[in-house]
Phi, psi and omega in degrees: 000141171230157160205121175241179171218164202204131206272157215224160208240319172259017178209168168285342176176147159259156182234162195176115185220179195177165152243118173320327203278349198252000184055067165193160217193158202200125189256143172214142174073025191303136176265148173279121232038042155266354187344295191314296187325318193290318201283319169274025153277325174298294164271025179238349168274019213017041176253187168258155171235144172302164180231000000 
């Protein structure tokens, strides 16, 4: 399991947490133009996300 967070300028934090094993992972409270952070976070967990 992972989770990280990432501090955001118009909310207190976004969040992206997961499971490696099952390779899949779900971003919350994502700010509008942080997408890229998540997506390359994303692939670099190698895991999916709901869409």
């Amino acid at each position: 399991m992972f989770f990280k967070q990432l501090a955001a300028k118009e909310s207190s934090s976004s969040y992206f947490f997961g499971c490696a094993g099952c390779a899949r992972a779900v971003a919350v409270d994502v700010v509008a133009g942080d997408e890229a952070w998540f997506v390359e976070e994303t692939r670099k967990a190698g895991v999916t996300s709901p869409t």
